[in-house]
Every structure is written in structure tokens, then in C-alpha cells.
N, CA, C and O atoms as a MOPAC input file, in Angstrom:
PM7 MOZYME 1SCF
protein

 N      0.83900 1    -1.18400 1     0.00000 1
 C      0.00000 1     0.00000 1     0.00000 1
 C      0.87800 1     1.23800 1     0.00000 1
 O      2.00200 1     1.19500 1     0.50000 1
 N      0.43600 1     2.23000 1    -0.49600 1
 C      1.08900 1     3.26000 1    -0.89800 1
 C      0.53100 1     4.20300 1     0.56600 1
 O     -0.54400 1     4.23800 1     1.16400 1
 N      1.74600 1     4.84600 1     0.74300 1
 C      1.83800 1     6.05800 1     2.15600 1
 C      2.10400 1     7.36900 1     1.66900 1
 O      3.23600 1     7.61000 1     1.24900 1
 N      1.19900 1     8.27500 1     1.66300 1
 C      1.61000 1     9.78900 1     0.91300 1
 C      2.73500 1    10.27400 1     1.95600 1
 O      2.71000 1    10.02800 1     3.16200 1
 N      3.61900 1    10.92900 1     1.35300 1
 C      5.04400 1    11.56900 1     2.08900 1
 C      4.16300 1    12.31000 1     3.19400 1
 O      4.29800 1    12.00300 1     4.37900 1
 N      3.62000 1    12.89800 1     2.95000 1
 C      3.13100 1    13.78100 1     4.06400 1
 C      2.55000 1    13.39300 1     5.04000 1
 O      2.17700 1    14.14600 1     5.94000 1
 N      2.36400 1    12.04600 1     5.02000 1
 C      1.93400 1    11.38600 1     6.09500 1
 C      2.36000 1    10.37100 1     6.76700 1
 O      1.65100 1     9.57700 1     7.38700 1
 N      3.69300 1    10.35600 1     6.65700 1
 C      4.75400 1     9.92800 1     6.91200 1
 C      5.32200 1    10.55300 1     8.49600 1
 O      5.57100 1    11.75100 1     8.63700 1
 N      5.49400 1     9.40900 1     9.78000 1
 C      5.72400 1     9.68100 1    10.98600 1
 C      6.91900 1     9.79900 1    10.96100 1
 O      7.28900 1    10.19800 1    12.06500 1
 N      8.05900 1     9.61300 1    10.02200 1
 C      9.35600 1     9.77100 1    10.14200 1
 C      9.80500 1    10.22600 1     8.56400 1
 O      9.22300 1     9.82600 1     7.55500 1
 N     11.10100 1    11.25600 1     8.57600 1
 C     11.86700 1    11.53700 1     7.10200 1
 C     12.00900 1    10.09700 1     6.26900 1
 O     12.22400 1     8.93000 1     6.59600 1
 N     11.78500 1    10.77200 1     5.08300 1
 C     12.20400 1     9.63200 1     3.75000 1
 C     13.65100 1     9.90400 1     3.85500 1
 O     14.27300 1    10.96500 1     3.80900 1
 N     14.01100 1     8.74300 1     4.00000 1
 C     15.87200 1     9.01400 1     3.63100 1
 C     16.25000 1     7.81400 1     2.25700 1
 O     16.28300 1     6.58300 1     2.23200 1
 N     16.41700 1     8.53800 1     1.54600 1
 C     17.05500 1     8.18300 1     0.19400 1
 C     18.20700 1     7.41600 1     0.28800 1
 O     19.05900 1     7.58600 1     1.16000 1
 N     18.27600 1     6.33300 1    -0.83800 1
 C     19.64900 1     5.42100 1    -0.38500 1
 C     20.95900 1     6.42200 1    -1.30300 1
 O     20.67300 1     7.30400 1    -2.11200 1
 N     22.16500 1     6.07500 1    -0.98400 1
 C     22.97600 1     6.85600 1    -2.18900 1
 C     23.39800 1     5.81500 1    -3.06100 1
 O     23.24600 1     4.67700 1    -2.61800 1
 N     23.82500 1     5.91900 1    -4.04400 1
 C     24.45500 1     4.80100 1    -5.02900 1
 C     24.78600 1     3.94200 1    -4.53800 1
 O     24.15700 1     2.89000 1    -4.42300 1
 N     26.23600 1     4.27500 1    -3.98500 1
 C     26.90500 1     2.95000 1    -3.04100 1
 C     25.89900 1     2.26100 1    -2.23100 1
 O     25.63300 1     1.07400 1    -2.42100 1
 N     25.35000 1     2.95400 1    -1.35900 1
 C     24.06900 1     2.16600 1    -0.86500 1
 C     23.45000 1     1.26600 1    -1.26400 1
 O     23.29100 1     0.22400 1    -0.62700 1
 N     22.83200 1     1.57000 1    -2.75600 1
 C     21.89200 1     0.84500 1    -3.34400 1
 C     22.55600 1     0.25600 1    -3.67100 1
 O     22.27000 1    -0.83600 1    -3.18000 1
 N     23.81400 1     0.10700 1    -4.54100 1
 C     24.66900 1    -1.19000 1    -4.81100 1
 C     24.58800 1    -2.07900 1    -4.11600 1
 O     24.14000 1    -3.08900 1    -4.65800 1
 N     24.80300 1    -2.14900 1    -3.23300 1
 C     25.36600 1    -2.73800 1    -1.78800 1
 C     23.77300 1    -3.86500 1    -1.40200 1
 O     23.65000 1    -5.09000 1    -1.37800 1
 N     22.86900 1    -2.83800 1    -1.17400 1
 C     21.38900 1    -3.72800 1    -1.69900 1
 C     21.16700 1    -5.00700 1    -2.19800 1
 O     20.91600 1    -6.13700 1    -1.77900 1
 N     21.44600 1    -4.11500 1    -3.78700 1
 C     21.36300 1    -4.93400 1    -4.80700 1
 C     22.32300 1    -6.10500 1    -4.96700 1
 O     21.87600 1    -7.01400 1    -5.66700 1
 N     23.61300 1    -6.29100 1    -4.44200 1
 C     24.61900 1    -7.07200 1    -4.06400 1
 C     24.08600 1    -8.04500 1    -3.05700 1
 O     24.41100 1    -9.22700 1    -3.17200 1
 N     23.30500 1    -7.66900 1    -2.08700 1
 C     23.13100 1    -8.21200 1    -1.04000 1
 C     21.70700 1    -9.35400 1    -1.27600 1
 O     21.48600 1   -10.43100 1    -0.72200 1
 N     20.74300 1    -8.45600 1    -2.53500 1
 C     19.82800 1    -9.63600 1    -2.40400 1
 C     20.39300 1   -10.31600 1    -3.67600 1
 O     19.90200 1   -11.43500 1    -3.82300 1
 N     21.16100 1   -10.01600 1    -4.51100 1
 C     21.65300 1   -11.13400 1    -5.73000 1
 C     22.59000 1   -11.99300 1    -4.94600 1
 O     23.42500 1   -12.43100 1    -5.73800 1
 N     22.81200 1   -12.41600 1    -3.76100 1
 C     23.87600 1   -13.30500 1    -3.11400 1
 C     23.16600 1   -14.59400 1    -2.78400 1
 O     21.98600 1   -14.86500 1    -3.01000 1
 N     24.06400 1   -15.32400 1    -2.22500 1
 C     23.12900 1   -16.48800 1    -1.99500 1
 C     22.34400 1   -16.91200 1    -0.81800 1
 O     21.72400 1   -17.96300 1    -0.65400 1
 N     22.50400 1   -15.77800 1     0.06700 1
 C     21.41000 1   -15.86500 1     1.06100 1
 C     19.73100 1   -15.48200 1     0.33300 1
 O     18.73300 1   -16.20300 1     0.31400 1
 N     19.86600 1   -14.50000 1    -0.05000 1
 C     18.53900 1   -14.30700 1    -1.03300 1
 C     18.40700 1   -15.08700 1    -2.09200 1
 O     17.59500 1   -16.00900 1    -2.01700 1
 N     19.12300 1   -14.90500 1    -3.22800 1
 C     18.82200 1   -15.56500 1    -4.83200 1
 C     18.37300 1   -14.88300 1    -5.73600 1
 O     17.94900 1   -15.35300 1    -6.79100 1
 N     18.40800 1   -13.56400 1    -5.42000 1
 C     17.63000 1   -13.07400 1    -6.60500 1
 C     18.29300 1   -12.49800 1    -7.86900 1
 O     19.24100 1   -11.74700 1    -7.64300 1
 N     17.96200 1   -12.71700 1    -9.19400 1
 C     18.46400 1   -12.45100 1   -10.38200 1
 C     18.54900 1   -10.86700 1   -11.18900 1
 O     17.60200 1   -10.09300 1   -11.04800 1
 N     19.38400 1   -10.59500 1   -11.77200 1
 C     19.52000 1    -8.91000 1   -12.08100 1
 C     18.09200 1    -9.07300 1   -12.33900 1
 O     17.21700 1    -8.71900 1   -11.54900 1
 N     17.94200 1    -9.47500 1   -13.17100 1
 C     16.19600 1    -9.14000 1   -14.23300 1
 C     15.29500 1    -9.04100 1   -12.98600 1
 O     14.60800 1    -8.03900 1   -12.79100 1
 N     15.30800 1   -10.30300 1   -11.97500 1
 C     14.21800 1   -10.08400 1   -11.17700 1
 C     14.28900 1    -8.67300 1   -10.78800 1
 O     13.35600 1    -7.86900 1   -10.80200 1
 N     15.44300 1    -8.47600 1   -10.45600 1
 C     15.42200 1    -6.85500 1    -9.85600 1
 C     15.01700 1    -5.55600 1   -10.70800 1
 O     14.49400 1    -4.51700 1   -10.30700 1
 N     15.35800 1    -5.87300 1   -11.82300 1
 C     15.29100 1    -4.75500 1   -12.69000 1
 C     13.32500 1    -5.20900 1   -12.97200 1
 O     12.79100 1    -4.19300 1   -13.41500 1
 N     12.66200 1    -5.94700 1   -12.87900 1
 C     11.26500 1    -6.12000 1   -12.89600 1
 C     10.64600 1    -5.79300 1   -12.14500 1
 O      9.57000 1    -5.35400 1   -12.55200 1
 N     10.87800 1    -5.77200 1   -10.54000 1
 C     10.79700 1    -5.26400 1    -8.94500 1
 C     10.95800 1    -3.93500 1    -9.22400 1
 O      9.92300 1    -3.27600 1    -9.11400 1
 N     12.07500 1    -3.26200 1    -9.59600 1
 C     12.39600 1    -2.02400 1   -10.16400 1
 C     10.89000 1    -0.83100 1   -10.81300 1
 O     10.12100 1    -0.03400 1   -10.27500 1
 N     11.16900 1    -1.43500 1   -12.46800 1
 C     10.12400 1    -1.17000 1   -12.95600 1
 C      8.88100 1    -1.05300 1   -12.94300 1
 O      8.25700 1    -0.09400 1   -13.39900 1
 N      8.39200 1    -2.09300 1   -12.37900 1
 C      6.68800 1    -1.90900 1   -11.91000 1
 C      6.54500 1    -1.42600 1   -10.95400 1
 O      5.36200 1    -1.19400 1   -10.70400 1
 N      7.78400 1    -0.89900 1    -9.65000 1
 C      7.49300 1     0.04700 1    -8.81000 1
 C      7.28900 1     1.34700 1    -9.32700 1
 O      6.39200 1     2.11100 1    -8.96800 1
 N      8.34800 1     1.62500 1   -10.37700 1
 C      8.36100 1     2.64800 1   -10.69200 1
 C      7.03200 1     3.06200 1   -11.57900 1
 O      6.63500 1     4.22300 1   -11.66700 1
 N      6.43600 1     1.98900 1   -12.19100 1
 C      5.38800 1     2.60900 1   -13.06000 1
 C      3.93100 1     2.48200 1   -11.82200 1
 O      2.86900 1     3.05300 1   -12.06800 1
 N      4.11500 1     1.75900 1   -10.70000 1
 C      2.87600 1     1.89100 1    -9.75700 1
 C      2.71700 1     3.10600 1    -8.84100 1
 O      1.67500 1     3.39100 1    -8.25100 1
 N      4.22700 1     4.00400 1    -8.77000 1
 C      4.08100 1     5.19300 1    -8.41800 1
 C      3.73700 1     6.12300 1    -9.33200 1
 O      3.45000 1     7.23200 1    -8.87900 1
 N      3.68400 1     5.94200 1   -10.66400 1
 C      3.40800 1     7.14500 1   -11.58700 1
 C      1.90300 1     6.99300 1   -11.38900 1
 O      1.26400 1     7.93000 1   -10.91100 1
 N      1.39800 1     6.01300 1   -11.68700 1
 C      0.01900 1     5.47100 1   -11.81200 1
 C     -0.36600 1     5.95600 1   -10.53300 1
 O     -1.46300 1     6.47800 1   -10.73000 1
 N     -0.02400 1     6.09500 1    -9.12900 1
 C     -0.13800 1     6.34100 1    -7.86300 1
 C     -0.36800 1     7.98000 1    -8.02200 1
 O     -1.45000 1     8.28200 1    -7.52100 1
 N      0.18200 1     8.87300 1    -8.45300 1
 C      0.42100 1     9.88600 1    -8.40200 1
 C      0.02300 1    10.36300 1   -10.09200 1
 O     -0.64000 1    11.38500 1    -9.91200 1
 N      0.07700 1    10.20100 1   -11.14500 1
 C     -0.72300 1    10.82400 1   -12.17000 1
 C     -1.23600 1     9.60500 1   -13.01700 1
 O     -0.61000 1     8.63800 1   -13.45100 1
 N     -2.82700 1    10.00800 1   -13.14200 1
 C     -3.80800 1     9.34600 1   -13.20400 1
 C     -3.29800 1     9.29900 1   -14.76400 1
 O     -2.57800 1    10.19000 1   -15.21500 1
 N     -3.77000 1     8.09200 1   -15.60700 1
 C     -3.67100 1     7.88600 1   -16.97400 1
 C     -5.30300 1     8.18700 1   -18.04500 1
 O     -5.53000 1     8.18800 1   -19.25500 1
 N     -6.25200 1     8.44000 1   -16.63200 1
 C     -7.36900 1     9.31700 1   -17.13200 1
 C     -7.07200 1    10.40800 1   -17.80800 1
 O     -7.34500 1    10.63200 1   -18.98800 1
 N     -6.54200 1    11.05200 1   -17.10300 1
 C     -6.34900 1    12.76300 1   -17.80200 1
 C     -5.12300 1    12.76800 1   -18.93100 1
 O     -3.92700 1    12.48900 1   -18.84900 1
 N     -5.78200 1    13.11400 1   -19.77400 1
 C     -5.21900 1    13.34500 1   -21.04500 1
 C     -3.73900 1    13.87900 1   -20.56300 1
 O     -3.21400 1    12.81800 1   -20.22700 1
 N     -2.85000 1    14.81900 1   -20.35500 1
 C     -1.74800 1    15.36400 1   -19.64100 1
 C     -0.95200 1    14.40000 1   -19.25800 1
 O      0.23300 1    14.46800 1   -19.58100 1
 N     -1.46200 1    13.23000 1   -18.43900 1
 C     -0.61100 1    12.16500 1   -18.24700 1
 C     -0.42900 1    11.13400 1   -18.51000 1
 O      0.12200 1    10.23400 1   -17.87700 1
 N     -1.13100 1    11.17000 1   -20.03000 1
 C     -1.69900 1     9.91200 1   -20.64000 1
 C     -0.08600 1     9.38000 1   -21.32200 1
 O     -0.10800 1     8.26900 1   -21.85200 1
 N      0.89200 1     9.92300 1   -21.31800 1
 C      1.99900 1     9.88500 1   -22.78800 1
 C      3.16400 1    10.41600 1   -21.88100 1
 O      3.56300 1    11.57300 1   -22.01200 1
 N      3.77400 1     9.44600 1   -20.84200 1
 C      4.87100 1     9.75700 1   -20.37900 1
 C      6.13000 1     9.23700 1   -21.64100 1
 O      5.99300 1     8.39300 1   -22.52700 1
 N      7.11500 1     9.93500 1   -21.37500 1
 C      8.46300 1     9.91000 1   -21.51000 1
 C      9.48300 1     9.23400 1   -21.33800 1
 O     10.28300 1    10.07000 1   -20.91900 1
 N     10.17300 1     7.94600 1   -21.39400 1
 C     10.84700 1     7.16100 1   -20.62300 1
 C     12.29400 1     7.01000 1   -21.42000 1
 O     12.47200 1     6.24800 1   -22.37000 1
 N     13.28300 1     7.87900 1   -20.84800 1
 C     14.62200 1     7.95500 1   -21.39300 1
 C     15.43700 1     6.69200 1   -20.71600 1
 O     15.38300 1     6.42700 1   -19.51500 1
 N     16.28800 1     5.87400 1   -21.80500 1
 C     16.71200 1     4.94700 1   -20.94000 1
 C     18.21700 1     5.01200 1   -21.55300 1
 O     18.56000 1     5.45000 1   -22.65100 1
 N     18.85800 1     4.55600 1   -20.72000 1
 C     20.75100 1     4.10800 1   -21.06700 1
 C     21.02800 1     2.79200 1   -21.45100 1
 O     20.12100 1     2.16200 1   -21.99700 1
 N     22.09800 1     2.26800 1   -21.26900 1
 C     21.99100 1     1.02100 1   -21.71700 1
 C     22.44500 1     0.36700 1   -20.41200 1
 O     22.65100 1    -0.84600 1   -20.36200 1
 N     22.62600 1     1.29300 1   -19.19400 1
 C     22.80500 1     0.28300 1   -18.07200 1
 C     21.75200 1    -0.16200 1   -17.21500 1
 O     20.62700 1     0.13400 1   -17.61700 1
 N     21.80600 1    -0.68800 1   -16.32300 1
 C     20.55700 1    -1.63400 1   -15.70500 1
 C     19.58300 1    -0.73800 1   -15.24700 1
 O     18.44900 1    -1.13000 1   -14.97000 1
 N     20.08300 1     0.95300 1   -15.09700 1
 C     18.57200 1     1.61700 1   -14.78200 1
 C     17.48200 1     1.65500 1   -16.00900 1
 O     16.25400 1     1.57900 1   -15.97800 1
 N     18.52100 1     1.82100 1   -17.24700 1
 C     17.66100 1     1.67700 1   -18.81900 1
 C     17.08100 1     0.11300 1   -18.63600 1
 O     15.96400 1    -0.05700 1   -19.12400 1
 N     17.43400 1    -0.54700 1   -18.27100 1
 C     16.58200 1    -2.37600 1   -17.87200 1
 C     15.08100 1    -1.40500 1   -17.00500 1
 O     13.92200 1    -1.08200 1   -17.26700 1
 N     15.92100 1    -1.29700 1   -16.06600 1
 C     13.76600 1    -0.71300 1   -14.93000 1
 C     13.52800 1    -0.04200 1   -16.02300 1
 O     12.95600 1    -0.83700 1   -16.76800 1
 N     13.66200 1     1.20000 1   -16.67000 1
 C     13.31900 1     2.04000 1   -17.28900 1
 C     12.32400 1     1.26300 1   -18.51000 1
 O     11.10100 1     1.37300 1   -18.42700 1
 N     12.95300 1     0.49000 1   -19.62000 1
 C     12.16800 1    -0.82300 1   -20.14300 1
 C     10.76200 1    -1.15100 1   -19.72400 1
 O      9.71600 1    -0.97500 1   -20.34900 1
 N     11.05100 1    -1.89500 1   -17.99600 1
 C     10.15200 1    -2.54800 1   -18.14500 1
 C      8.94200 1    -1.65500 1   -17.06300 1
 O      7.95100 1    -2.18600 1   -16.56200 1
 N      9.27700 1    -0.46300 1   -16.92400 1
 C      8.43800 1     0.48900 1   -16.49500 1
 C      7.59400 1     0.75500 1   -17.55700 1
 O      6.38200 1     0.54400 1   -17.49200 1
 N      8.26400 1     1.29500 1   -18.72700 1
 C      7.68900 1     1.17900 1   -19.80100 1
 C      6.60300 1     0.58000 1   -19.98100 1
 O      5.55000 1     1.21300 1   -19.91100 1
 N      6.61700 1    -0.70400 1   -20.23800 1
 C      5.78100 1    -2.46800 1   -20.41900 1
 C      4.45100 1    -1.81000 1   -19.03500 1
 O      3.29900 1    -1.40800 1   -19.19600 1
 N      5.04800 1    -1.91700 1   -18.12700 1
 C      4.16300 1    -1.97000 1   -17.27300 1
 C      2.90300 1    -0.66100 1   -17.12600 1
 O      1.73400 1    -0.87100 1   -16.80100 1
 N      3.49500 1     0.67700 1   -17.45500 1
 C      2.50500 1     1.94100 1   -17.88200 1
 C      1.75700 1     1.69200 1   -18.61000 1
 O      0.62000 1     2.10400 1   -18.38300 1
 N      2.05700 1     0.72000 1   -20.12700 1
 C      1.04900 1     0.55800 1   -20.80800 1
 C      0.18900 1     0.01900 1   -20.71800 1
 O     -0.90900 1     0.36100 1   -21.15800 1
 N      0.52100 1    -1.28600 1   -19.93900 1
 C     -0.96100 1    -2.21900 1   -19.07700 1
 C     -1.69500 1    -1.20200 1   -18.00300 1
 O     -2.72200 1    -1.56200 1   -17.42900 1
 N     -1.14600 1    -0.00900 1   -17.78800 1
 C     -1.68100 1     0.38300 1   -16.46100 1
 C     -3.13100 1     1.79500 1   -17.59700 1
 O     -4.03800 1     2.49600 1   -17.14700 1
 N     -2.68200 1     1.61900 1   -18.90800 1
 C     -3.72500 1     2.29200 1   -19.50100 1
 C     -2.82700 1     3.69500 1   -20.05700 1
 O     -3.49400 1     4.51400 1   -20.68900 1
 N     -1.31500 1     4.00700 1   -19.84400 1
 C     -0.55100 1     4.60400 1   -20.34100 1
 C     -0.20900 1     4.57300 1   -21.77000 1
 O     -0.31400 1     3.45500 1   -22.27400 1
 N      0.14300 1     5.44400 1   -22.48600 1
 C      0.61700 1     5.63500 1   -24.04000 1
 C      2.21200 1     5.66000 1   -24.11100 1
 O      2.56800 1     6.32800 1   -25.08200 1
 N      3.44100 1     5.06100 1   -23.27400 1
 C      4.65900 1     5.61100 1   -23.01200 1
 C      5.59800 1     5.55200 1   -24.65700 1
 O      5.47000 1     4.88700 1   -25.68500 1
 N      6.13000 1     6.15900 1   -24.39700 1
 C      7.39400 1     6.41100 1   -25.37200 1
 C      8.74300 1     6.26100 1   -24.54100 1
 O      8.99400 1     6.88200 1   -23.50800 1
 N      9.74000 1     5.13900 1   -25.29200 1
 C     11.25100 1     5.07500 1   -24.96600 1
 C     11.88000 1     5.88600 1   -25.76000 1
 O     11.62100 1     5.83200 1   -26.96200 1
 N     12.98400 1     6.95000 1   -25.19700 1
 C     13.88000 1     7.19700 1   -26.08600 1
 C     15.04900 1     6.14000 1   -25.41900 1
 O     15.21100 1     5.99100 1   -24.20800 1
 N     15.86200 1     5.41000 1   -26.53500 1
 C     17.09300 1     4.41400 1   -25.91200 1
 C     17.92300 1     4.66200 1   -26.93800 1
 O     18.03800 1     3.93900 1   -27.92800 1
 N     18.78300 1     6.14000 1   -26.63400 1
 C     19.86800 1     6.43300 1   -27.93100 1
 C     21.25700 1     5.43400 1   -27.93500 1
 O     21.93300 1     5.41400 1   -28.96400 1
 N     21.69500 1     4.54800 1   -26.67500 1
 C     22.52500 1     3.67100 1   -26.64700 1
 C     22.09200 1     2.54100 1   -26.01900 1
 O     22.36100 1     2.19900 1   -24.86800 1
 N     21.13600 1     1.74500 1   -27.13700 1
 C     21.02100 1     0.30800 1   -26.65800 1
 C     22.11400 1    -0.77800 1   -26.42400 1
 O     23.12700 1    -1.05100 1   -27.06900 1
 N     21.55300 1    -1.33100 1   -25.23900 1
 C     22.55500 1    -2.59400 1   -24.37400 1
 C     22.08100 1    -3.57700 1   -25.41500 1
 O     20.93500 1    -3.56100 1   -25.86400 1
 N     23.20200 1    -4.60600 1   -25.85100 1
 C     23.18400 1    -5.65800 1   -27.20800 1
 C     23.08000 1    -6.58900 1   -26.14800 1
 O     23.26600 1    -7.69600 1   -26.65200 1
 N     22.84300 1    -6.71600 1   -24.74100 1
 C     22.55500 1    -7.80300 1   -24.36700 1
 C     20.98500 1    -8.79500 1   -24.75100 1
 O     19.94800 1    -8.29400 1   -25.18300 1
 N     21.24400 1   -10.54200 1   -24.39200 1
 C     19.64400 1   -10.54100 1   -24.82600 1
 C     18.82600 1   -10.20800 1   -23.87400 1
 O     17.65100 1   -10.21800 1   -24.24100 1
 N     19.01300 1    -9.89500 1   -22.71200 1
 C     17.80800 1    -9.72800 1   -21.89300 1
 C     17.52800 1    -8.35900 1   -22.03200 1
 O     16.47200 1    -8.02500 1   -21.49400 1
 N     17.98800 1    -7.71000 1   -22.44000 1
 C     17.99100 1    -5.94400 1   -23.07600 1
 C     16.76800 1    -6.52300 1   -24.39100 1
 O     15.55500 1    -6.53700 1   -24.18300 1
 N     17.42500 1    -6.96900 1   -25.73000 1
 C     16.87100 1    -7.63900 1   -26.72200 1
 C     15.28600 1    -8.06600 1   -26.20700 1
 O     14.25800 1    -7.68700 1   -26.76800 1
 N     15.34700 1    -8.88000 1   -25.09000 1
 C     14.07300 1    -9.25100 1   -24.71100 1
 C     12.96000 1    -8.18800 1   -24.34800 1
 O     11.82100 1    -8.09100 1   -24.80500 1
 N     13.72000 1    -7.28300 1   -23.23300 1
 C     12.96600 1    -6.18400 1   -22.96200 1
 C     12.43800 1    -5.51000 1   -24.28400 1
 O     11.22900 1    -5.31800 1   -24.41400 1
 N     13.07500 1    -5.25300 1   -24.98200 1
 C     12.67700 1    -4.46900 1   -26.43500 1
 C     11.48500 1    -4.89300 1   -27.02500 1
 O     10.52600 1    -4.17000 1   -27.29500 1
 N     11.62900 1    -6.60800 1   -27.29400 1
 C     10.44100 1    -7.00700 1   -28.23500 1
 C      9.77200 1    -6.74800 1   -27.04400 1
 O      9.10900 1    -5.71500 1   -27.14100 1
 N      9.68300 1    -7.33300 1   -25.86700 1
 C      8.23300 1    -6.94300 1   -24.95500 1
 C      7.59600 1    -5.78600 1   -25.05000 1
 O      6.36900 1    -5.83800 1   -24.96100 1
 N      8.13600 1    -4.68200 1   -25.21800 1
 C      7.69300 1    -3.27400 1   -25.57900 1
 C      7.43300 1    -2.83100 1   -26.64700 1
 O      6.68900 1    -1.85000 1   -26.65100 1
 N      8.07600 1    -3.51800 1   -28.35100 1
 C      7.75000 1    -3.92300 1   -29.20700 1
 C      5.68400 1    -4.66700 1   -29.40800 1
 O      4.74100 1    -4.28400 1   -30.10100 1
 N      5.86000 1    -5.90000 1   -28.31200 1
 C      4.61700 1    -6.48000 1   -28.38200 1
 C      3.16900 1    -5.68600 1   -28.08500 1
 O      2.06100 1    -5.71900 1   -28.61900 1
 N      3.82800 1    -4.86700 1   -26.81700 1
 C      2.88100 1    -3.79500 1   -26.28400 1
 C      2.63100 1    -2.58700 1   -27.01600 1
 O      1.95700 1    -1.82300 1   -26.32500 1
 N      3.00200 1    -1.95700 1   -28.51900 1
 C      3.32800 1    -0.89000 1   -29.08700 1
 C      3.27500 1    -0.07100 1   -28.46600 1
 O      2.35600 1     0.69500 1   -28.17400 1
 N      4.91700 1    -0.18600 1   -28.01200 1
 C      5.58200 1     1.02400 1   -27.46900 1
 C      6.70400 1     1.27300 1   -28.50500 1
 O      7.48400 1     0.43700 1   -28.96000 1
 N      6.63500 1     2.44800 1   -28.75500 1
 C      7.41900 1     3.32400 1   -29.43400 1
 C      8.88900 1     2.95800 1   -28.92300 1
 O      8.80700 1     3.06400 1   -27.69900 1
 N     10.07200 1     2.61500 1   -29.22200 1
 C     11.25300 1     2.67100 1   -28.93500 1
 C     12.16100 1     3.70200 1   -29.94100 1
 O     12.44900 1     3.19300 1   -31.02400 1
 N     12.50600 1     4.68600 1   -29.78000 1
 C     13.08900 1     5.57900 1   -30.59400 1
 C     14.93600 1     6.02300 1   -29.95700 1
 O     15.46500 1     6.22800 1   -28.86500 1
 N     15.29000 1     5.99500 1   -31.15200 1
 C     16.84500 1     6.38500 1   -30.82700 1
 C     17.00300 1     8.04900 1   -29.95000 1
 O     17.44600 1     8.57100 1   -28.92700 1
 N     16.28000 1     8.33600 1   -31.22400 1
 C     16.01100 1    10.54200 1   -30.68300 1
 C     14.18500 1    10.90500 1   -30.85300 1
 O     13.26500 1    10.57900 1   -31.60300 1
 N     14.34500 1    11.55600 1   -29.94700 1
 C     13.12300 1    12.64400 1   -29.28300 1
 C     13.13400 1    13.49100 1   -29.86700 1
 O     13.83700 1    14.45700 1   -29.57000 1
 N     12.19700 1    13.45600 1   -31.15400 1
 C     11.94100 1    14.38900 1   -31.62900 1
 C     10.19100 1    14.88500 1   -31.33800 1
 O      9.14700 1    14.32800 1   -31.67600 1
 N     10.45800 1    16.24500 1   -30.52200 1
 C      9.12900 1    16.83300 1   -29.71200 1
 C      7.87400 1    17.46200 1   -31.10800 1
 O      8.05000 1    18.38400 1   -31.90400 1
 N      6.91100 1    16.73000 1   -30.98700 1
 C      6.05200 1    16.83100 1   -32.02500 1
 C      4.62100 1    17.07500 1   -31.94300 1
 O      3.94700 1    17.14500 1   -32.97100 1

């Protein structure tokens, strides 16, 4: 369940990089098990259940988010945030000017491919 900041009994404290590395290190080990992709999927649909949380895909305005991705594992969440906005009733657009030639990159693509999502090298505002 989602908690609005403002109603929050204690500060949000943000992880820093190293932090989150360290995380992410910690549940890909073998006390946990978990796999980059799983993470980068955990990732993504958080990220698209807070957009959806916070701007409605009713209103025209937030119907057609933006989703710039890299080719490192935040461009992976970024992907499958993607995938996931559009089931949530979203119109998203990728720009991915340096795609990762990996296949699970490859995979992410056709999935967003399947969903017609736009994958574009450059953003051209139209």
C-alpha cells in the first residue's frame, strides 16, 4: 500500500548509489537468490505503480509519459516500467539512444515492441 510523504511519521531518507549497490549485491547473493532481471522487474513496476499512484492515466496530460533509458541496468527498470505503464492504460514512449546488445535488453525491447511502445533512438518533440 502506498503512504503519501506527508503522512509519513518519520523523514524519507534516500539510499545513495553505493548504498543501493550494496542492496542490490546483497539480495543477488546467496542468502537471497535473486536475479539482475528479477530486480530490474521489482524495479520497474514500482516505478510505473508510483506514476500510476500519483498521475492518473485518465487525464489526457498524463496519458503519454516519456521514458529515457541508457543502456545500463537503470535503462533495464526504465524498459520494463515502460511495459508496465502501458498495461496500467498509459501511451509511453522510450527514447534508448545507446542500446545494451545484451539478450535480456533484446528481450525487454520485443516486450515493448509487443505492447506498441514506441522505442526511438532521438526525441523528436512533435
Amino acid at each position: 500500500a502506498f503512504v503519501e510523504l506527508s503522512r509519513m511519521s518519520a523523514p524519507l531518507r534516500l539510499l545513495s548509489q553505493a548504498e543501493a549497490a550494496l542492496v542490490d549485491l546483497r539480495l543477488m547473493s546467496d542468502e537471497f537468490g535473486f536475479s539482475l532481471p528479477q530486480l530490474m522487474e521489482l524495479a520497474g513496476l514500482s516505478c510505473a505503480a508510483a506514476i500510476r499512484h500519483w498521475r492518473s492515466p485518465v487525464e489526457e496530460a498524463n496519458r503519454h509519459p516519456l521514458v529515457v533509458c541508457g543502456p545500463g541496468n537503470n535503462g533495464g527498470d526504465g524498459l520494463v516500467a515502460a511495459r508496465h505503464l502501458a498495461l496500467f492504460g498509459y501511451r509511453p514512449t522510450v527514447v534508448y539512444p545507446k542500446p545494451n546488445k545484451s539478450e535480456h535488453f533484446a528481450g525487454l525491447i520485443k516486450q515493448c515492441s509487443h505492447f506498441g511502445i514506441p522505442v526511438v533512438a532521438e526525441w523528436a518533440r512533435g
